[in-house]
Backbone atoms as SQL, in Angstrom:
CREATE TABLE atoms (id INTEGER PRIMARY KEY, chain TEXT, resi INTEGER, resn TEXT, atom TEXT, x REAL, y REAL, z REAL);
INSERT INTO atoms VALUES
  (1, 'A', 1, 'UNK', 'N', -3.054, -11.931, -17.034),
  (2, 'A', 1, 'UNK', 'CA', -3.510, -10.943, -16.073),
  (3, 'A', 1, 'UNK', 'C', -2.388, -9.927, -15.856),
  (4, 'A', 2, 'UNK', 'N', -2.964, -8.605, -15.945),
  (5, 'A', 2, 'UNK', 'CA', -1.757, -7.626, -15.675),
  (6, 'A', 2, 'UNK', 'C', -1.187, -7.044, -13.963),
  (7, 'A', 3, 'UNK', 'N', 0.096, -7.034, -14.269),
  (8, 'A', 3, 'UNK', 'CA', 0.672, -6.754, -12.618),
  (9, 'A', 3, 'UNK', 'C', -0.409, -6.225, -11.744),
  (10, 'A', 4, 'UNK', 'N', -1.130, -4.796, -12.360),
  (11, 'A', 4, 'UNK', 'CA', -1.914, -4.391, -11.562),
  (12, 'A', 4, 'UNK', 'C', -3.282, -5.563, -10.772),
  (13, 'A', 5, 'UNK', 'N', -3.472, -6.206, -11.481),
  (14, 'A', 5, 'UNK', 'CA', -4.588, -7.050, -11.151),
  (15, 'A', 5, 'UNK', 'C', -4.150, -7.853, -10.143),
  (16, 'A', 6, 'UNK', 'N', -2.647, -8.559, -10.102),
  (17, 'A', 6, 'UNK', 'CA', -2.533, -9.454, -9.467),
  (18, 'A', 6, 'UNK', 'C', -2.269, -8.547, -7.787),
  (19, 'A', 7, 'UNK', 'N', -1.655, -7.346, -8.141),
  (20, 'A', 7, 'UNK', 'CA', -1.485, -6.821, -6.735),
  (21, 'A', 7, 'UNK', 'C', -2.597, -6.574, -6.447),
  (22, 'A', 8, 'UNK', 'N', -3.827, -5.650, -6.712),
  (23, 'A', 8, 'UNK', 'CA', -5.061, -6.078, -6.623),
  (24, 'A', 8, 'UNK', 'C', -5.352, -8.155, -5.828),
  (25, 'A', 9, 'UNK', 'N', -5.215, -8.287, -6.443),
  (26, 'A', 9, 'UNK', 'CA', -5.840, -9.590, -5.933),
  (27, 'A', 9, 'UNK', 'C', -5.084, -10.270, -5.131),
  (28, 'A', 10, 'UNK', 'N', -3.596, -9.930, -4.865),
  (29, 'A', 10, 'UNK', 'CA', -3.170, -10.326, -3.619),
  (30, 'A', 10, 'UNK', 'C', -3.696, -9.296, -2.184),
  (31, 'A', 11, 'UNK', 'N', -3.645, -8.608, -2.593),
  (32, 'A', 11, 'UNK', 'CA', -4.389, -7.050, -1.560),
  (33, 'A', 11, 'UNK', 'C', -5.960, -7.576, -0.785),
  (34, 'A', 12, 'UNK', 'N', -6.486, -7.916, -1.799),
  (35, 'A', 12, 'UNK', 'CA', -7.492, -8.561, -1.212),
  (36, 'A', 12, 'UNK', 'C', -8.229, -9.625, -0.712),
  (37, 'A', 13, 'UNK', 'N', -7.259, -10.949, -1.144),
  (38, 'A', 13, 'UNK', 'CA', -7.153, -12.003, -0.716),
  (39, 'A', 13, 'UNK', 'C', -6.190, -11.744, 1.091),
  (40, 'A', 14, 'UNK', 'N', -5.539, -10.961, 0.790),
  (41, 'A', 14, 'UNK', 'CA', -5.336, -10.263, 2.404),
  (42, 'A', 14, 'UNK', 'C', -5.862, -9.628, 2.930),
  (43, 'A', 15, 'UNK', 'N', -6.582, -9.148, 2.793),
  (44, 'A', 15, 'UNK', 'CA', -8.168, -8.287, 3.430),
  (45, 'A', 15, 'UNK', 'C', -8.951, -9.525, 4.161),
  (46, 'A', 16, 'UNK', 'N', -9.226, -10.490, 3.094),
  (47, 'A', 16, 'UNK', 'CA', -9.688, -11.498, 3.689),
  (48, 'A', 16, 'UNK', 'C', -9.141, -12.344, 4.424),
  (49, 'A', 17, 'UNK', 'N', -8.366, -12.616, 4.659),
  (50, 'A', 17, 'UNK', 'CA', -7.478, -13.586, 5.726),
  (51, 'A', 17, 'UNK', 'C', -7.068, -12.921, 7.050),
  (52, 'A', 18, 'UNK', 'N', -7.030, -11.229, 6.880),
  (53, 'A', 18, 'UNK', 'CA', -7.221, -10.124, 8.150),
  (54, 'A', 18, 'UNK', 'C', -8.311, -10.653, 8.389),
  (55, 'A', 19, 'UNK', 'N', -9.774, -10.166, 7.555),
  (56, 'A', 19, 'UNK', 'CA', -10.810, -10.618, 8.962),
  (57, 'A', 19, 'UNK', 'C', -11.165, -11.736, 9.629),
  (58, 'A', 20, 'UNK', 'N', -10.194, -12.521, 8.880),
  (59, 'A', 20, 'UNK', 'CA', -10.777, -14.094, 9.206),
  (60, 'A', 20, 'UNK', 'C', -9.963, -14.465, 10.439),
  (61, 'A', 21, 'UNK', 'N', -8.777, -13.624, 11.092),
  (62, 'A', 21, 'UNK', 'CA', -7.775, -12.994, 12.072),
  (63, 'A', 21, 'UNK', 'C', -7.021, -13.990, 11.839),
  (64, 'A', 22, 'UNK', 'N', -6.744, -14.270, 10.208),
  (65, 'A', 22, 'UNK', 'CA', -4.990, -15.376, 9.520),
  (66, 'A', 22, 'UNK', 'C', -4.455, -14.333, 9.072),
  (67, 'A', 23, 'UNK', 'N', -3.594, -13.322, 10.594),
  (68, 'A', 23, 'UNK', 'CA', -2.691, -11.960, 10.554),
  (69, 'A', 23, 'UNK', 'C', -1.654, -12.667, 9.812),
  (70, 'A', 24, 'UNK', 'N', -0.865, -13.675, 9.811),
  (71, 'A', 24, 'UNK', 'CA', 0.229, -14.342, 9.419),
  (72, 'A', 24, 'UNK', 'C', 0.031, -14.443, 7.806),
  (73, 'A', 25, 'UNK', 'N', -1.368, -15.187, 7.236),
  (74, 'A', 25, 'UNK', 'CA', -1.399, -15.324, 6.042),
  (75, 'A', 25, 'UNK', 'C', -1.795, -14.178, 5.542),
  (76, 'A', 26, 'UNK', 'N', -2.141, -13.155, 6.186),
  (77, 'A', 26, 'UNK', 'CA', -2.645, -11.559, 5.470),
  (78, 'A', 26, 'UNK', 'C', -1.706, -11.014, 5.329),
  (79, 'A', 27, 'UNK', 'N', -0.313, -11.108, 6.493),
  (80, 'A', 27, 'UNK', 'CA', 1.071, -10.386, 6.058),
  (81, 'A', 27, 'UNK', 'C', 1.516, -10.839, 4.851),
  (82, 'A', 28, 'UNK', 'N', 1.299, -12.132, 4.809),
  (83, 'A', 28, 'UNK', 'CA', 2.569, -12.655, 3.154),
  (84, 'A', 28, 'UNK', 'C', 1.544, -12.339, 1.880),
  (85, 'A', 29, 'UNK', 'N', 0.275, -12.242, 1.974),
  (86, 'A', 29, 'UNK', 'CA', -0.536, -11.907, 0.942),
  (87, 'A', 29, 'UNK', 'C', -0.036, -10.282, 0.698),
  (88, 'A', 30, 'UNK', 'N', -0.274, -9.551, 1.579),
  (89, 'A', 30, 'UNK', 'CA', 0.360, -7.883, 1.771),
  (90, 'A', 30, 'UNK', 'C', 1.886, -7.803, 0.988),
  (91, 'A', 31, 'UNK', 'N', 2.759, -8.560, 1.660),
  (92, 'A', 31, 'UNK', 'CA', 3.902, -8.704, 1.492),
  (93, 'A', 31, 'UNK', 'C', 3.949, -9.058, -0.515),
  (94, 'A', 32, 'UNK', 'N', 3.206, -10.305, -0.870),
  (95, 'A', 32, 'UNK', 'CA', 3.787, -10.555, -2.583),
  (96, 'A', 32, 'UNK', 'C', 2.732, -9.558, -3.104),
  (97, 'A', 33, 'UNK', 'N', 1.613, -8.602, -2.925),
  (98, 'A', 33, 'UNK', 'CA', 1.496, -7.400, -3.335),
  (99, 'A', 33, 'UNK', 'C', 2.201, -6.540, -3.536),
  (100, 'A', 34, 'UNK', 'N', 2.858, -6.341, -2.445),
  (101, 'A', 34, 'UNK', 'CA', 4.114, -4.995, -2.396),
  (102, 'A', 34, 'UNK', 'C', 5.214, -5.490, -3.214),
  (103, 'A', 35, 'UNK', 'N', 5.478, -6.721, -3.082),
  (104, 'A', 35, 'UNK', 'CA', 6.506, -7.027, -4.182),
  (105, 'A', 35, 'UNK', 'C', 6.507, -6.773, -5.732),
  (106, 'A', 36, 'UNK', 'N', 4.994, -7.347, -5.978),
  (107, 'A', 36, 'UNK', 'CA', 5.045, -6.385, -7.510),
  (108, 'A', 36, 'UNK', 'C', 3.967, -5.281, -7.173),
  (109, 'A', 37, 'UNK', 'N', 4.039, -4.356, -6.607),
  (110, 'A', 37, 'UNK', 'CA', 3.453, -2.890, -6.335),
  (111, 'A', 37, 'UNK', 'C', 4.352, -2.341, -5.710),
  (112, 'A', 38, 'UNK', 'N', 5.871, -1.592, -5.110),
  (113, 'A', 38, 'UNK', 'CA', 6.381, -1.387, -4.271),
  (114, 'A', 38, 'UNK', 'C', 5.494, -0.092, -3.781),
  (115, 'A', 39, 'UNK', 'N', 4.947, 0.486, -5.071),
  (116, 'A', 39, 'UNK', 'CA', 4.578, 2.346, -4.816),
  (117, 'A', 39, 'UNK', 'C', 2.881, 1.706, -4.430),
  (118, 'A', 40, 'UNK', 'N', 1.771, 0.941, -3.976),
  (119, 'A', 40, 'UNK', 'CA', 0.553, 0.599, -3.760),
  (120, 'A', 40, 'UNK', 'C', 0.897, 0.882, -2.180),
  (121, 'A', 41, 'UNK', 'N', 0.672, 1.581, -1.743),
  (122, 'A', 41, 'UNK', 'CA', 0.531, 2.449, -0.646),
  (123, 'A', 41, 'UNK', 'C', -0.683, 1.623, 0.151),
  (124, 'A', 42, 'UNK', 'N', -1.789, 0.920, 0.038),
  (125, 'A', 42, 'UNK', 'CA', -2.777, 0.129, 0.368),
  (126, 'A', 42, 'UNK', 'C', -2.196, -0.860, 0.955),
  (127, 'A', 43, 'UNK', 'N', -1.613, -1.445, 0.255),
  (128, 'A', 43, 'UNK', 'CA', -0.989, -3.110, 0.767),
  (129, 'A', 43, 'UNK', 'C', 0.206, -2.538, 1.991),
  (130, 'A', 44, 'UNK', 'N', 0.819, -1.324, 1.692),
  (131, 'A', 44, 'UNK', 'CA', 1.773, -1.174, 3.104),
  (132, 'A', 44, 'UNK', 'C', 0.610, -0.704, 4.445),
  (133, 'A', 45, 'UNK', 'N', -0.720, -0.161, 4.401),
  (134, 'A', 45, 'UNK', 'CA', -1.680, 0.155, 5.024),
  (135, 'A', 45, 'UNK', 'C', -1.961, -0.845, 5.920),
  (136, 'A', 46, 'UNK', 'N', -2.460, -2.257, 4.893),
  (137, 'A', 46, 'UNK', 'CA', -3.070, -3.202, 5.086),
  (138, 'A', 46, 'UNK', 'C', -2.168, -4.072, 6.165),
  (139, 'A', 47, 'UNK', 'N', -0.937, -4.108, 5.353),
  (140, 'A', 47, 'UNK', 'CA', 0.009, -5.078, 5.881),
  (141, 'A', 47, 'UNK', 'C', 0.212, -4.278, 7.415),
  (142, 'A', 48, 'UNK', 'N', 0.580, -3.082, 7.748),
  (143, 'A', 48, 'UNK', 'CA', 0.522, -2.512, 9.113),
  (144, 'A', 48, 'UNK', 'C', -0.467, -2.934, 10.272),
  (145, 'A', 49, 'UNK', 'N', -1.696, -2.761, 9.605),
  (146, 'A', 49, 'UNK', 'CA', -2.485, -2.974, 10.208),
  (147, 'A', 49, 'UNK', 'C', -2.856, -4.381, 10.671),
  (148, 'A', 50, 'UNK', 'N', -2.141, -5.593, 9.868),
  (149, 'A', 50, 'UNK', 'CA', -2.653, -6.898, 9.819),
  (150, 'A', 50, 'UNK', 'C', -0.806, -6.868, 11.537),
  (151, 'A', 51, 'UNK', 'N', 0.161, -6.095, 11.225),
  (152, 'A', 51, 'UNK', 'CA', 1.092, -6.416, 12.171),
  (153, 'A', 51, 'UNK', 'C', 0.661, -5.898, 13.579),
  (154, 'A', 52, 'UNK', 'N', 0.030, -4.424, 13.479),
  (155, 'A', 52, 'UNK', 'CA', -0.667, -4.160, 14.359),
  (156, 'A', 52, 'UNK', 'C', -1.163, -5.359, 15.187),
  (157, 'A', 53, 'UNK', 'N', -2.152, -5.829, 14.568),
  (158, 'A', 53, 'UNK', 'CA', -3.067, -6.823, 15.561),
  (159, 'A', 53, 'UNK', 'C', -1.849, -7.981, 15.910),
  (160, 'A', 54, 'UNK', 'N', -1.078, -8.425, 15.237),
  (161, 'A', 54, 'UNK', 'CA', -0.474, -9.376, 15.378),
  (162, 'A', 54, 'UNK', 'C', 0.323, -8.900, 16.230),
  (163, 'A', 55, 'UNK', 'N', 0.554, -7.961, 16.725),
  (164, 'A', 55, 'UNK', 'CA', 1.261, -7.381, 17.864),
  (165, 'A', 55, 'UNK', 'C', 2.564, -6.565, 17.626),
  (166, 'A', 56, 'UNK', 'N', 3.218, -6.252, 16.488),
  (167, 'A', 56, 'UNK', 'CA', 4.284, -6.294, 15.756),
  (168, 'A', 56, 'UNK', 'C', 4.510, -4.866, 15.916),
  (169, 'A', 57, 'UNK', 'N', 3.992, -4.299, 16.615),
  (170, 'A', 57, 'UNK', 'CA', 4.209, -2.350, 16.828),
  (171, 'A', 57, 'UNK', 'C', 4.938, -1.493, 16.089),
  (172, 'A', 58, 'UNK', 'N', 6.217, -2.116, 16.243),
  (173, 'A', 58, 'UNK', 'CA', 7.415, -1.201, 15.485),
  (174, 'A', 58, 'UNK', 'C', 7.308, -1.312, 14.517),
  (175, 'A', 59, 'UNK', 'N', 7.028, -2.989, 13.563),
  (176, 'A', 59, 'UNK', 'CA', 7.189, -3.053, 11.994),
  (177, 'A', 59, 'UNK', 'C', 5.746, -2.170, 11.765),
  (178, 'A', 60, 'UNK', 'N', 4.150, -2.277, 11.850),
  (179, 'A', 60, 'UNK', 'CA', 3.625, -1.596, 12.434),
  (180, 'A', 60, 'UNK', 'C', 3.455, -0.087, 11.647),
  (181, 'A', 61, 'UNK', 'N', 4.410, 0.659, 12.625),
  (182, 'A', 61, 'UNK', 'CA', 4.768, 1.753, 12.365),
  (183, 'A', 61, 'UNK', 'C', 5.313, 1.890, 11.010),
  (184, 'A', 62, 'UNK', 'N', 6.377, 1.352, 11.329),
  (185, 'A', 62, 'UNK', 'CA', 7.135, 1.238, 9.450),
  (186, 'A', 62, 'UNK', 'C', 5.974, 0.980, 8.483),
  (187, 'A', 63, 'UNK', 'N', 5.177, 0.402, 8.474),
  (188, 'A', 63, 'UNK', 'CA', 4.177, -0.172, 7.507),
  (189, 'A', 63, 'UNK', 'C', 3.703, 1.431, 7.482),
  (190, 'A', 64, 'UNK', 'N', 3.289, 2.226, 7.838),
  (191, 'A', 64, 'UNK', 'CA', 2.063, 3.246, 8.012),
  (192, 'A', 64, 'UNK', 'C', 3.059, 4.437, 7.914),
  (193, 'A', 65, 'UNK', 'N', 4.668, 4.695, 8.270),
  (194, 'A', 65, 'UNK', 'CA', 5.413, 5.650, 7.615),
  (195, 'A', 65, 'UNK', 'C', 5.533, 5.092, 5.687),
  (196, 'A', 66, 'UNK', 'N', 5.506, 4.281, 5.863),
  (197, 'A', 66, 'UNK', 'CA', 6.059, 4.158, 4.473),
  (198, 'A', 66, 'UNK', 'C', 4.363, 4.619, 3.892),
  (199, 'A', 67, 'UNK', 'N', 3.517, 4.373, 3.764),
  (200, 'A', 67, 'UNK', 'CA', 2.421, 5.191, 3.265),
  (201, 'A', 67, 'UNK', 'C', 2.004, 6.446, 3.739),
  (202, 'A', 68, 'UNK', 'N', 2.501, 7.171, 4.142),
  (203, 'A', 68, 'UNK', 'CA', 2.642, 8.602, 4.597),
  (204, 'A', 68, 'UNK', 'C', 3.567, 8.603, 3.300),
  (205, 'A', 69, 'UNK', 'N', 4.997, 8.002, 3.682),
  (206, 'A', 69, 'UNK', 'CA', 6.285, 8.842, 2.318),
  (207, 'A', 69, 'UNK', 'C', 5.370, 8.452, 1.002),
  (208, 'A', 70, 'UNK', 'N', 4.552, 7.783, 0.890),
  (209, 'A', 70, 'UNK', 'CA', 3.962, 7.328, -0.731),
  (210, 'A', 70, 'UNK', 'C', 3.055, 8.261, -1.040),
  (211, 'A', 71, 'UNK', 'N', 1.703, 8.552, -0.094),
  (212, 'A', 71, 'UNK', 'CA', 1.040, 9.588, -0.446),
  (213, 'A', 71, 'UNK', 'C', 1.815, 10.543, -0.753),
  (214, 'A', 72, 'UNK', 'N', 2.722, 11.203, -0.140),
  (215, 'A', 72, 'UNK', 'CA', 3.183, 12.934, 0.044),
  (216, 'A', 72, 'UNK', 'C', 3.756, 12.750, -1.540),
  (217, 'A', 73, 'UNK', 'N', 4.523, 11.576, -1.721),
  (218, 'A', 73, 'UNK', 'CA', 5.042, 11.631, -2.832),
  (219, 'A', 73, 'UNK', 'C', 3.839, 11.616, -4.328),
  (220, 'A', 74, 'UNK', 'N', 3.156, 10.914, -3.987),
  (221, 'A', 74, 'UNK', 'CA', 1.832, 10.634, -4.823),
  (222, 'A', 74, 'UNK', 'C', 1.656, 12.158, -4.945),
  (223, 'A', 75, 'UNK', 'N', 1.075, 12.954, -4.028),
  (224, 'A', 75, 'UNK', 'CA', 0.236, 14.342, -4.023),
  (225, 'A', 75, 'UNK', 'C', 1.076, 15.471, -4.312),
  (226, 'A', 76, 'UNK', 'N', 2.568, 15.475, -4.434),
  (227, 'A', 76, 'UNK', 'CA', 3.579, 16.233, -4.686),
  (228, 'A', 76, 'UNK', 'C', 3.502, 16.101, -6.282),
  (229, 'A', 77, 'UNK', 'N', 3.506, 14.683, -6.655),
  (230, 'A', 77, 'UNK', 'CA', 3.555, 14.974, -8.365),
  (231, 'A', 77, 'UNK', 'C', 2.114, 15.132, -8.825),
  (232, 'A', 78, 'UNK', 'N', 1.449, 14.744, -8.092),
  (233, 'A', 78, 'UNK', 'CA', -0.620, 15.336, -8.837),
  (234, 'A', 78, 'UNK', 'C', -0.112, 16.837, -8.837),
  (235, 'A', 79, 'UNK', 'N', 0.261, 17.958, -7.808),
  (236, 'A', 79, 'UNK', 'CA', 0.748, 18.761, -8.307),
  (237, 'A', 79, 'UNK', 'C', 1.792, 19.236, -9.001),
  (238, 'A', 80, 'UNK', 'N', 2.676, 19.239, -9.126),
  (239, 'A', 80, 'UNK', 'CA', 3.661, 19.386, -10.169),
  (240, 'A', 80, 'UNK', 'C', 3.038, 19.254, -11.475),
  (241, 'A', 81, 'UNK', 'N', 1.930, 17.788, -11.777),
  (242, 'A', 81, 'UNK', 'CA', 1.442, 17.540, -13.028),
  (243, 'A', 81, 'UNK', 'C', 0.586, 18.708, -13.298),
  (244, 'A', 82, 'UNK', 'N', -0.254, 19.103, -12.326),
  (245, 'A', 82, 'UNK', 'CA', -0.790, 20.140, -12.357),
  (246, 'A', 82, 'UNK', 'C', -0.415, 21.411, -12.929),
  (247, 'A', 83, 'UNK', 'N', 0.894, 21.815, -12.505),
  (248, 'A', 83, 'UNK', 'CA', 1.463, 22.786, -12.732),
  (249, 'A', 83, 'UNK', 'C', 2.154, 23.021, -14.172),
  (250, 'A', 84, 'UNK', 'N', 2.051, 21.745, -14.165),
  (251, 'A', 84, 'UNK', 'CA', 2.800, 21.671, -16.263),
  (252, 'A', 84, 'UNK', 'C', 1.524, 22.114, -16.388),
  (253, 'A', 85, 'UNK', 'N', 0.117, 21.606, -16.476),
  (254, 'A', 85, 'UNK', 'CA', -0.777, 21.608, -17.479),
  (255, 'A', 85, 'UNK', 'C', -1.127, 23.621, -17.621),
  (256, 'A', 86, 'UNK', 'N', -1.213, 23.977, -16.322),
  (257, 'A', 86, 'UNK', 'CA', -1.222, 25.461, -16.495),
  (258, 'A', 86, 'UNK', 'C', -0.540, 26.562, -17.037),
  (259, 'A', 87, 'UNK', 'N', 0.870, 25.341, -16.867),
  (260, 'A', 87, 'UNK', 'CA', 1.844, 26.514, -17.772),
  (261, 'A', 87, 'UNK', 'C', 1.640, 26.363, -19.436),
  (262, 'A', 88, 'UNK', 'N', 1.386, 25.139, -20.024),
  (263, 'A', 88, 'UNK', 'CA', 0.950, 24.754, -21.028),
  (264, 'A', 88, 'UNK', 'C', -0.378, 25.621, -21.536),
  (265, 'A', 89, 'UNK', 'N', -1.303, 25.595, -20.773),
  (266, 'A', 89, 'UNK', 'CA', -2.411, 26.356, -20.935),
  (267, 'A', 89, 'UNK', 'C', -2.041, 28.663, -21.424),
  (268, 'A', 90, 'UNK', 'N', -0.681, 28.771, -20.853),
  (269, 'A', 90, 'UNK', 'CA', -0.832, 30.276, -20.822),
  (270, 'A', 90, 'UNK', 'C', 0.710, 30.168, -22.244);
Protein backbone atom coordinates (compact mmCIF):
# COMPACT_ATOMS: atom_id res chain seq x y z
CA UNK A 1 0.00 0.00 0.00
CA UNK A 2 1.35 3.40 -0.92
CA UNK A 3 2.15 6.27 1.75
CA UNK A 4 -0.67 8.08 0.28
CA UNK A 5 -3.21 5.39 1.11
CA UNK A 6 -2.08 4.76 4.45
CA UNK A 7 -2.39 8.57 5.40
CA UNK A 8 -5.66 8.32 3.77
CA UNK A 9 -6.61 5.54 5.97
CA UNK A 10 -5.24 6.77 9.07
CA UNK A 11 -7.29 10.19 8.34
CA UNK A 12 -10.21 8.31 8.32
CA UNK A 13 -10.08 5.79 10.73
CA UNK A 14 -9.86 9.25 12.75
CA UNK A 15 -12.88 10.66 11.38
CA UNK A 16 -14.31 7.74 12.82
CA UNK A 17 -13.21 7.58 16.31
CA UNK A 18 -14.11 11.72 16.27
CA UNK A 19 -17.67 10.79 15.86
CA UNK A 20 -17.71 8.03 17.99
CA UNK A 21 -16.31 11.14 20.60
CA UNK A 22 -12.65 8.62 21.04
CA UNK A 23 -11.09 12.56 20.73
CA UNK A 24 -7.94 10.78 22.27
CA UNK A 25 -7.88 7.87 19.71
CA UNK A 26 -8.80 10.39 16.73
CA UNK A 27 -5.75 12.61 17.86
CA UNK A 28 -3.08 9.68 17.50
CA UNK A 29 -4.89 8.40 14.31
CA UNK A 30 -4.51 12.38 13.00
CA UNK A 31 -1.20 12.48 14.54
CA UNK A 32 0.53 8.89 12.49
CA UNK A 33 -1.23 10.55 9.34
CA UNK A 34 0.67 13.68 9.64
CA UNK A 35 3.63 11.73 10.31
CA UNK A 36 3.79 10.24 6.94
CA UNK A 37 1.80 13.30 5.29
CA UNK A 38 3.48 16.33 7.05
CA UNK A 39 2.06 18.69 3.90
CA UNK A 40 -1.99 16.72 4.21
CA UNK A 41 -3.42 19.79 5.49
CA UNK A 42 -6.80 17.52 6.35
CA UNK A 43 -5.34 15.49 9.10
CA UNK A 44 -3.93 18.97 10.76
CA UNK A 45 -7.89 20.13 10.20
CA UNK A 46 -9.12 17.02 11.62
CA UNK A 47 -6.69 16.65 14.38
CA UNK A 48 -7.70 20.51 15.54
CA UNK A 49 -10.88 19.90 15.53
CA UNK A 50 -10.80 16.41 17.37
CA UNK A 51 -8.50 18.94 20.21
CA UNK A 52 -11.08 21.44 19.95
CA UNK A 53 -13.73 19.21 21.46
CA UNK A 54 -11.29 17.67 23.69
CA UNK A 55 -10.87 21.00 25.06
CA UNK A 56 -7.24 21.64 23.97
CA UNK A 57 -7.83 25.43 22.54
CA UNK A 58 -4.38 26.54 22.06
CA UNK A 59 -3.01 23.22 20.41
CA UNK A 60 -6.41 23.72 18.63
CA UNK A 61 -5.40 26.76 17.12
CA UNK A 62 -1.98 25.50 16.09
CA UNK A 63 -3.75 22.60 14.36
CA UNK A 64 -5.91 25.14 12.06
CA UNK A 65 -2.77 27.81 11.63
CA UNK A 66 -0.77 25.18 10.36
CA UNK A 67 -3.51 24.50 7.56
CA UNK A 68 -3.95 28.04 6.73
CA UNK A 69 0.33 28.05 6.21
CA UNK A 70 -0.38 24.69 3.94
CA UNK A 71 -3.15 25.94 1.83
CA UNK A 72 -1.50 29.52 1.11
CA UNK A 73 1.46 27.49 0.36
CA UNK A 74 -0.51 24.85 -1.73
CA UNK A 75 -2.35 27.91 -3.78
CA UNK A 76 0.92 30.01 -4.12
CA UNK A 77 2.55 27.14 -6.17
CA UNK A 78 -0.99 26.12 -8.24
CA UNK A 79 -0.04 29.58 -9.26
CA UNK A 80 3.38 29.93 -9.95
CA UNK A 81 2.69 26.41 -11.85
CA UNK A 82 0.36 28.32 -13.61
CA UNK A 83 2.51 30.91 -14.56
CA UNK A 84 5.29 28.58 -16.08
CA UNK A 85 2.63 27.00 -18.25
CA UNK A 86 1.74 30.57 -19.83
CA UNK A 87 5.04 31.60 -20.26
CA UNK A 88 5.71 28.30 -22.03
CA UNK A 89 2.64 28.80 -24.07
CA UNK A 90 3.95 32.52 -25.61
Amino acid sequence: MSNRLYTLAYNNRGKAKYFLKDYQGAIADFIKAIEIDPKFAQAYKNRGEAKNSFGDFQAATDDFNKVLELEIESELKRRVDLLKVKELEY
